[in-house]
C-alpha positions as MATLAB code, in Angstrom:
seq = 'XXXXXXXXXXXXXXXXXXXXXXXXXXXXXXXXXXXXXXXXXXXXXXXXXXXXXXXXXXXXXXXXXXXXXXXXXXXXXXXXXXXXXXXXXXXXXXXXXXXXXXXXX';
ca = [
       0.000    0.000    0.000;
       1.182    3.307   -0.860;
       1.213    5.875    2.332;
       1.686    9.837    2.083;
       6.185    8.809    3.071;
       6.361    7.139   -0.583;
       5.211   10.904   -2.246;
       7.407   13.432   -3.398;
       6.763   16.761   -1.864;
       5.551   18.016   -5.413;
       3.102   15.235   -5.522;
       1.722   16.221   -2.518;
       1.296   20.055   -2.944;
      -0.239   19.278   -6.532;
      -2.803   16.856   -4.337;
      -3.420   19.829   -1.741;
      -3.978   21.991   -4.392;
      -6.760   19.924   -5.899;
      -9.511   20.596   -3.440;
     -10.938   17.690   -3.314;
     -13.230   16.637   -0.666;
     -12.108   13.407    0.958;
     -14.378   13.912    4.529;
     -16.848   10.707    3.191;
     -13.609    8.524    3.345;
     -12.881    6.633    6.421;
      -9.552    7.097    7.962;
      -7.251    4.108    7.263;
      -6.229    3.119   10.841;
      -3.846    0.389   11.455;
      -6.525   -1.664   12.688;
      -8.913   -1.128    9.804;
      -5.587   -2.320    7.506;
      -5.289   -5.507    9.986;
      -8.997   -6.113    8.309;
      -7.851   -6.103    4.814;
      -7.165   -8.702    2.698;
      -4.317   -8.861    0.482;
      -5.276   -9.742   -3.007;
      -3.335  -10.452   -5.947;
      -4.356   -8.912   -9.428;
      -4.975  -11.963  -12.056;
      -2.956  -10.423  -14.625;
      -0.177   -9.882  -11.764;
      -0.290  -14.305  -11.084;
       1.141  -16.301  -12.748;
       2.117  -19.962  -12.389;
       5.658  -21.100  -13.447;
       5.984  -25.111  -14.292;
       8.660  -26.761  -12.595;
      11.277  -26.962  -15.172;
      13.058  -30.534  -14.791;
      16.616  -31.131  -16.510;
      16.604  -34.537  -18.434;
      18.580  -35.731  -21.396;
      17.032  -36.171  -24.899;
      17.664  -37.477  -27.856;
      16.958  -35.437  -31.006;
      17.276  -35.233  -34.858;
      20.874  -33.494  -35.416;
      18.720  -31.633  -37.496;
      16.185  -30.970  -35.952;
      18.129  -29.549  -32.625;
      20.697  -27.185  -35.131;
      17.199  -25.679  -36.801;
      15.792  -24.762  -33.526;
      19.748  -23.524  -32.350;
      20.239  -21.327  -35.410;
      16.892  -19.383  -34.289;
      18.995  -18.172  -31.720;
      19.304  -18.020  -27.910;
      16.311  -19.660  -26.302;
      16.177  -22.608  -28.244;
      15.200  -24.592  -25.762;
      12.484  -22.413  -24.404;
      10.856  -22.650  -27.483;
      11.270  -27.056  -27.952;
       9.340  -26.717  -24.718;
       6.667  -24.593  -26.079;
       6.165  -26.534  -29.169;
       5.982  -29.879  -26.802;
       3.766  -28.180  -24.342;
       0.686  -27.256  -27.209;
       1.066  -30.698  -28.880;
       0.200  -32.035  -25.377;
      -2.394  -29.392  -24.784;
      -3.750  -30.616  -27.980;
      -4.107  -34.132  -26.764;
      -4.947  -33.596  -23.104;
      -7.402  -30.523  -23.663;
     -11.022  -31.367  -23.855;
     -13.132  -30.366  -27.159;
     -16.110  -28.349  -26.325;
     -18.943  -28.476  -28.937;
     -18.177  -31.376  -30.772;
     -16.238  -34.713  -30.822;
     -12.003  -35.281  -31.120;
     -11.547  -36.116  -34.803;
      -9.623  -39.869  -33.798;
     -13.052  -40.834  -32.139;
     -15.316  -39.844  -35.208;
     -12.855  -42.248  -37.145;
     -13.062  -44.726  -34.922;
     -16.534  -44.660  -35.224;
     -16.391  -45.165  -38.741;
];
């Protein structure tokens, strides 16, 4: 939380200066604060995987394409594996996966 110590003097003059009628607000006490709840914007979350170090066996080729993209080449392996397995782990909504229509057949 940002207190009245964390503004510049300028910042708080300009504020002053404003006129603006703050009487309706309720003083924030330390024991209203000790009522609060700390909350954490969505956008602000976010969940890292645990990254695990194995060793893998690829296509010479394949590894020195995804190297001469540059630095990060591993970051994006992982981000190609990871939506191939969304693809097969993620449910279809509004219809049926295309393997069970055939299947089917």
């Amino acid at each position: 939380m940002v207190g009245n110590e964390d503004w510049t003097d300028n910042e708080l003059k300009e504020m002053r200066s404003r006129n603006i009628d703050f009487s309706d607000i309720p003083e924030l006490t330390p024991q209203f604060l000790q009522t609060l709840k700390s909350v954490v914007p969505r956008e602000h979350y976010k969940l890292v995987p645990v990254k695990k170090a194995i060793s893998i066996k690829l296509d010479a080729d394949v590894l020195e394409y995804y190297k001469s993209k540059g630095k990060g080449y591993q970051t994006r392996i992982n981000r190609i594996l990871r939506a191939e397995m969304l693809k097969e782990t993620a449910p279809v909504y509004g219809g049926v996966q295309e393997e069970e229509n055939e299947h089917d057949s």
